[in-house]
DSSP file (Angstrom, degrees, kcal/mol; ACC not computed):
  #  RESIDUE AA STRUCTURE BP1 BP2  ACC     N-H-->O    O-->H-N    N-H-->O    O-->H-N    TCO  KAPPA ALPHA  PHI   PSI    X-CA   Y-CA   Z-CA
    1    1 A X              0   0    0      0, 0.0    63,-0.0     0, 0.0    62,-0.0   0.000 360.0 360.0 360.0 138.8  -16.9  -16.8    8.6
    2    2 A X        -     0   0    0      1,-0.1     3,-0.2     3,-0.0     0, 0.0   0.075 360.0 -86.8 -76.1-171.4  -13.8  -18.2    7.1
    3    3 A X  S >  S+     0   0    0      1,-0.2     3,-3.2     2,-0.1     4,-0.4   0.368  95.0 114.7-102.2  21.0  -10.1  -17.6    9.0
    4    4 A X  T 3   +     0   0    0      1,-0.3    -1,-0.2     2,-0.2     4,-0.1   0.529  61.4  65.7 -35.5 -10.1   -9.9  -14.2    7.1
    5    5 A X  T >> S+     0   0    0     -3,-0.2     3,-1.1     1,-0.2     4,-0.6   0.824  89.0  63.4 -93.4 -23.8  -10.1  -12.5   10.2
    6    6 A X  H X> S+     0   0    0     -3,-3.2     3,-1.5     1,-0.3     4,-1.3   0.903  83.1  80.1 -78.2 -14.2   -6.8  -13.7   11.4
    7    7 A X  H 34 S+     0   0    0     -4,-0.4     3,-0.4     1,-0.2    -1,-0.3   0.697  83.0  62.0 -50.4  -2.6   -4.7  -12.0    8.6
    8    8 A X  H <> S+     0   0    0     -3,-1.1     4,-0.7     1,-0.3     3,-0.4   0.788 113.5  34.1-116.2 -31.4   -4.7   -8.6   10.1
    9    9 A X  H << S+     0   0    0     -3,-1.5    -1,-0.3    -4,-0.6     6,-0.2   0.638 110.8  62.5 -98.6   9.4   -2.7   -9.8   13.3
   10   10 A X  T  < S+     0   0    0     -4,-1.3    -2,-0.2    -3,-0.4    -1,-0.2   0.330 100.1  57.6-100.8   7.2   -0.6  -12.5   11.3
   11   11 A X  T  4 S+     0   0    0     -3,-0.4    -2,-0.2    -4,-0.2    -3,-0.1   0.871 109.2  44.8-101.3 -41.6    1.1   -9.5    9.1
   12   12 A X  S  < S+     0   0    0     -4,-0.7    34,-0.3     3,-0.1     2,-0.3  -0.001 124.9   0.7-109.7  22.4    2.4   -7.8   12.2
   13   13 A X        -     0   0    0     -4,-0.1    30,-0.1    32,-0.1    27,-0.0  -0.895  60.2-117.9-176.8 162.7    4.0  -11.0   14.4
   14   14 A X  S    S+     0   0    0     -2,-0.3     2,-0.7    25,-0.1    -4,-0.1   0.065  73.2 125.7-118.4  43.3    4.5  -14.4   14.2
   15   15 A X        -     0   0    0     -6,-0.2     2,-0.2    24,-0.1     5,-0.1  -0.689  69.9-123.6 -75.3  90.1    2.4  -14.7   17.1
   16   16 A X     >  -     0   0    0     -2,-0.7     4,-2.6     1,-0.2    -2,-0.1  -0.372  18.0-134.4 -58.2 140.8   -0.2  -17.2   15.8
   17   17 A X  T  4 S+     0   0    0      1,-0.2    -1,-0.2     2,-0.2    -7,-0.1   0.433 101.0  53.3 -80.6  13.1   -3.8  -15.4   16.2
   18   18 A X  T  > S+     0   0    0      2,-0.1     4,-2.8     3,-0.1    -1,-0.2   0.569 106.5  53.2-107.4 -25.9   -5.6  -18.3   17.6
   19   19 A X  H  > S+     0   0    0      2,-0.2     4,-3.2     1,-0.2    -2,-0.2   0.849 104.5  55.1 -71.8 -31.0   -2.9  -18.8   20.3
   20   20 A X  H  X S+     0   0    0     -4,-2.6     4,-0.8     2,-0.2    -1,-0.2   0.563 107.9  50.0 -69.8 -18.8   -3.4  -15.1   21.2
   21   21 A X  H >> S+     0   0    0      2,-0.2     4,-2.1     3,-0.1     3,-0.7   0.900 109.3  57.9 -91.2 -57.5   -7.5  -15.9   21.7
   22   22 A X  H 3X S+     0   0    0     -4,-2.8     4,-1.2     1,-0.2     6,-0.3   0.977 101.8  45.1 -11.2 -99.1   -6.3  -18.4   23.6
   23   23 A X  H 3< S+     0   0    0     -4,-3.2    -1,-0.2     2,-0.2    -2,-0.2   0.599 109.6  60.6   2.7 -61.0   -4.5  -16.4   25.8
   24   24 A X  H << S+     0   0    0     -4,-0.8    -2,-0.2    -3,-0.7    -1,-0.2   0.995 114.8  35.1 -36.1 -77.8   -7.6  -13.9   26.1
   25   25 A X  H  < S-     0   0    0     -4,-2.1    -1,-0.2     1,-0.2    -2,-0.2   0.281 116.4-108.1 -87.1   9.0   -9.5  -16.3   27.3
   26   26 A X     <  +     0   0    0     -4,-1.2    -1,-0.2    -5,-0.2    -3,-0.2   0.925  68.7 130.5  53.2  57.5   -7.1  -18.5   29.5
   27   27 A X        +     0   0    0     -8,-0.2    -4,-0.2     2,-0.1     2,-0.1  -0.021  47.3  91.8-117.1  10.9   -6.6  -21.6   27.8
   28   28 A X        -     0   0    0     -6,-0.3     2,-0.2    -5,-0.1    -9,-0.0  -0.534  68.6-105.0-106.4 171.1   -3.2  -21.8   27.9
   29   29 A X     >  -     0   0    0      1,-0.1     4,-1.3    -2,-0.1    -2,-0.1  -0.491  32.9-116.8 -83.6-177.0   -0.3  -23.2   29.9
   30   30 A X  H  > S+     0   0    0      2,-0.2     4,-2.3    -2,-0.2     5,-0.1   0.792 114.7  59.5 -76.9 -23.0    1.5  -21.7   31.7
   31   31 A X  H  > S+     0   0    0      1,-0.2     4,-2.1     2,-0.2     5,-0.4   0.993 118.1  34.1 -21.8 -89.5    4.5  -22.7   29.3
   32   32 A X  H  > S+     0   0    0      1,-0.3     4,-0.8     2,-0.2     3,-0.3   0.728 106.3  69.4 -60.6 -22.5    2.8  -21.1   26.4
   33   33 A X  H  X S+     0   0    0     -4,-1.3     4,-3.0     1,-0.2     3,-0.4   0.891 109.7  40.3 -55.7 -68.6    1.3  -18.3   28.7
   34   34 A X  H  X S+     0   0    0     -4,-2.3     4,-0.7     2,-0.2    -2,-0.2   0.555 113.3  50.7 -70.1 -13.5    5.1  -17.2   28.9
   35   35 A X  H  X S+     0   0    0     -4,-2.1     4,-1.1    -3,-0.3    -1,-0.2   0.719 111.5  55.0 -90.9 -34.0    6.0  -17.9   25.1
   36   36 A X  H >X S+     0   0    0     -4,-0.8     3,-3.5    -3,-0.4     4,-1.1   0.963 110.1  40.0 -93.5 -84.7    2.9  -15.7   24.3
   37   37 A X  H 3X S+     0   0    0     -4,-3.0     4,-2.0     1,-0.3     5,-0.4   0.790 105.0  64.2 -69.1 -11.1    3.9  -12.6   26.4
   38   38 A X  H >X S+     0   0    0     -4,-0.7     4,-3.4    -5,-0.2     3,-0.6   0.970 107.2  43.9 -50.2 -40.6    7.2  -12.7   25.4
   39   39 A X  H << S+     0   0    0     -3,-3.5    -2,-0.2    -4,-1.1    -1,-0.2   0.899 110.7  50.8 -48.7 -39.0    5.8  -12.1   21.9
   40   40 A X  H 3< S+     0   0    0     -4,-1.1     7,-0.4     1,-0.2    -1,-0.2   0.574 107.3  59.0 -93.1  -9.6    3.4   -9.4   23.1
   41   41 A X  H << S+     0   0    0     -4,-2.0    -1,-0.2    -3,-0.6    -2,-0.2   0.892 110.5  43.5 -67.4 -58.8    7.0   -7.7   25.0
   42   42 A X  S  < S+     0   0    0     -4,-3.4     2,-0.3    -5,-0.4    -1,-0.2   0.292 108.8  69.2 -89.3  30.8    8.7   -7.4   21.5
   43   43 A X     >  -     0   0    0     -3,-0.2     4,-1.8     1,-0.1     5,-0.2  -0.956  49.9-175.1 -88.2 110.9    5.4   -5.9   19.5
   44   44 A X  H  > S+     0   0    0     -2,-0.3     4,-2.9     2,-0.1     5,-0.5   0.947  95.9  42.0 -12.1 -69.2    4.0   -2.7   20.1
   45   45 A X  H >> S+     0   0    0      1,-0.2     4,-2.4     2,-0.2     3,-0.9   0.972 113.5  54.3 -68.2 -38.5    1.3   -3.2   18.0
   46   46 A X  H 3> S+     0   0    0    -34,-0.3     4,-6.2     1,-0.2     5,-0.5   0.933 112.9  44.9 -27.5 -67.2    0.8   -6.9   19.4
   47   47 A X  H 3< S+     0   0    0     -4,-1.8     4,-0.3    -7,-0.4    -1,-0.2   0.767 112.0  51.7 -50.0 -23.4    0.7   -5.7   22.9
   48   48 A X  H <X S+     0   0    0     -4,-2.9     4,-2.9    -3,-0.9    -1,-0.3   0.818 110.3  45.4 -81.7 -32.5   -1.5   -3.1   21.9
   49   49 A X  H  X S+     0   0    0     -4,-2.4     4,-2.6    -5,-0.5    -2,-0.2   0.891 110.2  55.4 -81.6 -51.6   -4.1   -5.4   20.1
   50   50 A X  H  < S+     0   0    0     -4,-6.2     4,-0.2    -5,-0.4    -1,-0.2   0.890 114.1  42.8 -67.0 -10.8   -4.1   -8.1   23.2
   51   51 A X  H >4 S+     0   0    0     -5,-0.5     3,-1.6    -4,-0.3    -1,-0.2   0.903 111.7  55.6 -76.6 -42.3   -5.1   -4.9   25.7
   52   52 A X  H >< S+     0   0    0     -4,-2.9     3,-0.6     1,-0.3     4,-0.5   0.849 114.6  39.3 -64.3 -28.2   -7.3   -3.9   23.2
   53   53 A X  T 3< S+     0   0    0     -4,-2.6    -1,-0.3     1,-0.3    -2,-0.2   0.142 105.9  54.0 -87.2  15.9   -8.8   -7.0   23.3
   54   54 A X  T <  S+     0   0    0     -3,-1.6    -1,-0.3    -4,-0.2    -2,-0.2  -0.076  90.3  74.3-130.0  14.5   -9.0   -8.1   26.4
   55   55 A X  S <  S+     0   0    0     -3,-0.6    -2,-0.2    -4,-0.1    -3,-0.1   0.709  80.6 104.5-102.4 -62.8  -10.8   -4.9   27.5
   56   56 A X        -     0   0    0     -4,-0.5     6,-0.1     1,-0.1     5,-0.0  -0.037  59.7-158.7 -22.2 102.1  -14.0   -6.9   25.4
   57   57 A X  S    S+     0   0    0      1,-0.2     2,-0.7     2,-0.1    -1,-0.1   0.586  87.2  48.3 -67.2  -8.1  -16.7   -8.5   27.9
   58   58 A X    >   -     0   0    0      1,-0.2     3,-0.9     2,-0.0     4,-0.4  -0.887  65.1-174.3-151.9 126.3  -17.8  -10.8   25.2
   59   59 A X  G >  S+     0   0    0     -2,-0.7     3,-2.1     1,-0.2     2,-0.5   0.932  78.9  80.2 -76.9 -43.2  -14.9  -12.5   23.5
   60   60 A X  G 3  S+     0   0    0      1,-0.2    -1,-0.2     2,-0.2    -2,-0.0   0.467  89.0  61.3 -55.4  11.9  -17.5  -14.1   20.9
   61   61 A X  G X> S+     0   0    0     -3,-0.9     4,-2.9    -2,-0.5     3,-2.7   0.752  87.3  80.8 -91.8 -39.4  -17.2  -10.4   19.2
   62   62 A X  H <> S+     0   0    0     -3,-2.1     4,-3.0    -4,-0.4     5,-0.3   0.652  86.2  46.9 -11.9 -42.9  -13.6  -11.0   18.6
   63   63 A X  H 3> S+     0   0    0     -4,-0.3     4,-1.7     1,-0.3    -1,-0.3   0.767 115.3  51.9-115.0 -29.1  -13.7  -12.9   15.8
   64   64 A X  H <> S+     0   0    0     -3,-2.7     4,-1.0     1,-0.2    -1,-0.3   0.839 108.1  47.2 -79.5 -31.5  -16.3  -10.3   14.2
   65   65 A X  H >X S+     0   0    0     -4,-2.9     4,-1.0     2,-0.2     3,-0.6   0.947 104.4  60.2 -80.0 -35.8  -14.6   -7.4   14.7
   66   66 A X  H >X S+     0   0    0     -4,-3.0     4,-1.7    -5,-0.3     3,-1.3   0.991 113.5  42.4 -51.1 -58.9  -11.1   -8.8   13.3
   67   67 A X  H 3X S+     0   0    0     -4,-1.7     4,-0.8    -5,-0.3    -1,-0.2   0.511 107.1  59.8 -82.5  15.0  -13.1   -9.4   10.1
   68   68 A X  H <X S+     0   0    0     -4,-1.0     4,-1.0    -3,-0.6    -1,-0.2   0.729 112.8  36.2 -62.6 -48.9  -14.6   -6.3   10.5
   69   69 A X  H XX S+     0   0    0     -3,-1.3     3,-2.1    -4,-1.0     4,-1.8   0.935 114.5  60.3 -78.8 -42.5  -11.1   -4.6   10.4
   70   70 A X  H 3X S+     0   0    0     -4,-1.7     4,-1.1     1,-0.4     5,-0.2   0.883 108.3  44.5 -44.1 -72.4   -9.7   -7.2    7.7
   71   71 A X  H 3X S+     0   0    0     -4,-0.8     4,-2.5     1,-0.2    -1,-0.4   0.598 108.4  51.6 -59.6 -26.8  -11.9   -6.3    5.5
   72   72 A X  H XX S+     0   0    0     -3,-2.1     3,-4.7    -4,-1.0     4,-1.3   0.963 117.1  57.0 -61.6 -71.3  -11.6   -2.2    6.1
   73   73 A X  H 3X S+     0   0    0     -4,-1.8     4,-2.4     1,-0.3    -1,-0.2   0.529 102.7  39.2   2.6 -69.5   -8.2   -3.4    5.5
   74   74 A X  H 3X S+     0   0    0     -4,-1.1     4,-2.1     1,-0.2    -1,-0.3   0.826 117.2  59.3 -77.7 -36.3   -8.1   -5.1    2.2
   75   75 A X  H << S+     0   0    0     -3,-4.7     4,-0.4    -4,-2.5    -2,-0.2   0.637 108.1  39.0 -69.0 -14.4  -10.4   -2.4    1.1
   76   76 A X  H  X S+     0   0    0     -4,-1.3     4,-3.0     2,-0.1    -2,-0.2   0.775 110.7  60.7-100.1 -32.6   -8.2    0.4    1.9
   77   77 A X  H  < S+     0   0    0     -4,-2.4    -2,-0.2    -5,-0.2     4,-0.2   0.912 109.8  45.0 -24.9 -74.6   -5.3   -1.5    0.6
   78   78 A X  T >X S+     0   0    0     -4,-2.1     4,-1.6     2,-0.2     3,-0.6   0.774 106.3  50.4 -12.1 -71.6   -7.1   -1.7   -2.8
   79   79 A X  H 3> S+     0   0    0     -4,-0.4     4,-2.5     1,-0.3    -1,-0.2   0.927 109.6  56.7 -59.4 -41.0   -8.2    1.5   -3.4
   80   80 A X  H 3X S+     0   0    0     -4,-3.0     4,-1.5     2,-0.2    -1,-0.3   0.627 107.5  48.4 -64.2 -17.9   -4.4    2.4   -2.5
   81   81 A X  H X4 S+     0   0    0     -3,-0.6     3,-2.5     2,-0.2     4,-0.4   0.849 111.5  55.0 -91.1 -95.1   -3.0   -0.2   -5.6
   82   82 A X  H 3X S+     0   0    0     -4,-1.6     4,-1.1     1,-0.3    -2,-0.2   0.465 101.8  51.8  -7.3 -58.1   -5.4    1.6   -7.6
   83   83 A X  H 3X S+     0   0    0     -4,-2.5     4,-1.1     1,-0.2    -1,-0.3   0.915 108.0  60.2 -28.1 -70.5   -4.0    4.7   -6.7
   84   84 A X  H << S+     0   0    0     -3,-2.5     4,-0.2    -4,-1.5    -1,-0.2   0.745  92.1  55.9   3.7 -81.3   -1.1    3.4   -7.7
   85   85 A X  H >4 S+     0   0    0     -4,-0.4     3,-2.8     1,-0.3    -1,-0.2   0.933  99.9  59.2 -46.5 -63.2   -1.4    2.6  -11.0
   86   86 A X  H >< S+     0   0    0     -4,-1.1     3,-0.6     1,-0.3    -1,-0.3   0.591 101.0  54.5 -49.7 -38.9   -2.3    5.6  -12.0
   87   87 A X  T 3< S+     0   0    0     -4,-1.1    -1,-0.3     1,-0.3    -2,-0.2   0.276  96.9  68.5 -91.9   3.9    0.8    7.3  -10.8
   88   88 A X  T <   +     0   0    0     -3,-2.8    -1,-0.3    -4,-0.2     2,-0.2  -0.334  66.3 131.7-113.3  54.7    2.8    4.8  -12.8
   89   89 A X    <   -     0   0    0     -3,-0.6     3,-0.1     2,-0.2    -3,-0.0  -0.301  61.3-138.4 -44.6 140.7    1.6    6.4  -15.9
   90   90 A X  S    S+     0   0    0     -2,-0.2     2,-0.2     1,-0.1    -1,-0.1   0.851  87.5  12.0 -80.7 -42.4    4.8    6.9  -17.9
   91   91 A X  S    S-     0   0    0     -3,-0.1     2,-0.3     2,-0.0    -2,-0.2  -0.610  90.0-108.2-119.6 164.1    3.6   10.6  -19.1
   92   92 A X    >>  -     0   0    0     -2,-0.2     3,-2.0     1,-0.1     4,-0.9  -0.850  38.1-105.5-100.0 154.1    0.5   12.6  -17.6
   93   93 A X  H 3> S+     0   0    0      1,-0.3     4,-2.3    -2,-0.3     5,-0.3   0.906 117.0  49.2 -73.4 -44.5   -2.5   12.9  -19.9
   94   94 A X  H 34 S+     0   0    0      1,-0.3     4,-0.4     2,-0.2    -1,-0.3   0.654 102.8  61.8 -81.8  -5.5   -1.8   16.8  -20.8
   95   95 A X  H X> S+     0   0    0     -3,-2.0     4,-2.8     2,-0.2     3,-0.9   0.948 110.5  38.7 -58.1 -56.9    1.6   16.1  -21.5
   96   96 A X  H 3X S+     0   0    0     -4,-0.9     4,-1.3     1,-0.3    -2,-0.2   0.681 110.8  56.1 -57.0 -25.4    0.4   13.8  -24.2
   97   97 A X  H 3< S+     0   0    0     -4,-2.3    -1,-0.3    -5,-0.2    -3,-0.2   0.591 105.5  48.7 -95.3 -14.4   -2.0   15.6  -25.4
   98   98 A X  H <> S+     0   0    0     -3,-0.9     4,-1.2    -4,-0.4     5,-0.3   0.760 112.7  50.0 -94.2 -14.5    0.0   18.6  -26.1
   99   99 A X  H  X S+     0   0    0     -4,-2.8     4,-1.4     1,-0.2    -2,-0.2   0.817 110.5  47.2 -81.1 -11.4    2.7   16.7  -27.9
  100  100 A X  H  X S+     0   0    0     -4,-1.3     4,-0.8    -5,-0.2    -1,-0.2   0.544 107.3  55.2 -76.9  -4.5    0.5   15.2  -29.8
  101  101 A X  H  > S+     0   0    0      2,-0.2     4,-1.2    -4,-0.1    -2,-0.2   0.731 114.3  43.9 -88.8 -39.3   -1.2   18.8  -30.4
  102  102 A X  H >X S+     0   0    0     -4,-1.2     4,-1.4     2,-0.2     3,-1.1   0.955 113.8  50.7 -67.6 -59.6    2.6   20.2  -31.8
  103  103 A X  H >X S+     0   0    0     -4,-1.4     3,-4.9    -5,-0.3     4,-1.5   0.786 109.9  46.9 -50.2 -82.8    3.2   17.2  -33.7
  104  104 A X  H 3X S+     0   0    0     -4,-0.8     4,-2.5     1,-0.3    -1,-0.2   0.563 116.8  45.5 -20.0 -52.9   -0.1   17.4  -35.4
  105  105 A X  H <X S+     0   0    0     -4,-1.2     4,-1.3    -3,-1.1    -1,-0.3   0.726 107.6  53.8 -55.4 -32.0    0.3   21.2  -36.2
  106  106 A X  H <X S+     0   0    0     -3,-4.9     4,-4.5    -4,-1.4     5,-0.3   0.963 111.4  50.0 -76.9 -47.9    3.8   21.0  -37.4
  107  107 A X  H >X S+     0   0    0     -4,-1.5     4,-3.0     1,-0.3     3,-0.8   0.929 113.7  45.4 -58.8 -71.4    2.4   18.2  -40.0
  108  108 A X  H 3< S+     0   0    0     -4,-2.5     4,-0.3     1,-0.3    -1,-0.3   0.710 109.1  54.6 -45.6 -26.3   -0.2   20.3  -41.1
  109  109 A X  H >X S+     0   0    0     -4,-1.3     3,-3.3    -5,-0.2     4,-2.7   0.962 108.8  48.6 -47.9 -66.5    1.8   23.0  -41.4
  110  110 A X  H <X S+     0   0    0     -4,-4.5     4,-1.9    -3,-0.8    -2,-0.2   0.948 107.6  51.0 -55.0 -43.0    3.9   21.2  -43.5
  111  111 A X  H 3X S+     0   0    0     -4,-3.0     4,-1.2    -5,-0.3    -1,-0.3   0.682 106.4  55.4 -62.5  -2.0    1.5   19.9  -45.6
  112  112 A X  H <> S+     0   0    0     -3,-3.3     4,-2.3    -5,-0.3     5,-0.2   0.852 113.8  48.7 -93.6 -68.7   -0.1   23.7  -46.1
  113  113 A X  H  X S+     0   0    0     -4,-2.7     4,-2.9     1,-0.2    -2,-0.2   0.585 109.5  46.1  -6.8 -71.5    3.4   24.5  -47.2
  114  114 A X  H  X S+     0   0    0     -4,-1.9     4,-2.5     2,-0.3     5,-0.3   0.945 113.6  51.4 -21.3 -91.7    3.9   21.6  -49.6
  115  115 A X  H  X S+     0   0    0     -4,-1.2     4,-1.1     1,-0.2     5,-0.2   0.686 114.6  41.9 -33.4 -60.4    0.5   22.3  -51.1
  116  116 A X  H >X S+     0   0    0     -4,-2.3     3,-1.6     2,-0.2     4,-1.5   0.998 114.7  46.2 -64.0 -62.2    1.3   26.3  -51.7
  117  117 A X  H 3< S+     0   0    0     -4,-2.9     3,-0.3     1,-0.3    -2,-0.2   0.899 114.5  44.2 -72.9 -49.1    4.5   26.2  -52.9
  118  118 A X  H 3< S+     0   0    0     -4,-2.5    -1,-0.3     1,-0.2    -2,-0.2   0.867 110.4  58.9 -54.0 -26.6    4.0   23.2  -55.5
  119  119 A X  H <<        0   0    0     -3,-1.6    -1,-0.2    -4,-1.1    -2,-0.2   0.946 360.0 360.0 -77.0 -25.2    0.4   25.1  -56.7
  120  120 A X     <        0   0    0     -4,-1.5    -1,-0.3    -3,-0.3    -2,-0.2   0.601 360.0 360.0 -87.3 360.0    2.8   28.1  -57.6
């Protein structure tokens, strides 16, 4: 596995996610111990991800389950640009297709016109 897994906590803090595994697991000083929950004081979501994860009896899932979620992530992400797009359409299809449906009529019209009045 690459270190794809860490984007999902490096968008919401600037809490490195290897320092936070750290943490977990009680690798840190106590220096950094204190640098680290300060972070996890001003995030919600931080604080909320280092409970959730520290709840885990085997920390060697971590790393699978972040890049379980990345990936949901980037996949829901996607789908949502996609989404997007679509809705920056200038016009919607049946708008176009009924002005192009007038126009079309009016010309043929005109030409029916044309056509009768010059044969008489």
């Amino acid at each position: 596995m690459t270190d794809k897994w860490k984007d999902i906590l490096t968008q919401h803090a600037s809490l490195d996610p290897q320092k936070l595994m750290d943490y977990l697991e009680g690798k840190l000083s106590d220096k950094e111990k204190h640098e680290v929950e300060s972070v996890l004081a001003d995030s919600a979501f931080m604080d909320d991800a280092a409970e959730g994860l520290s709840e885990l009896k085997d920390k060697q899932k971590i790393a699978s389950i972040l890049f379980e979620l990345n990936s949901q992530l980037h996949k829901k992400t996607q789908q949502r640009r996609k989404l997007q797009f679509t809705d920056r359409l200038p016009f919607p299809g049946w708008l176009v297709f009924t002005t192009v449906t007038i126009i079309l009529l009016i010309v043929l019209t005109y030409i029916i016109y044309k056509m009768y009045t010059t044969a008489n």
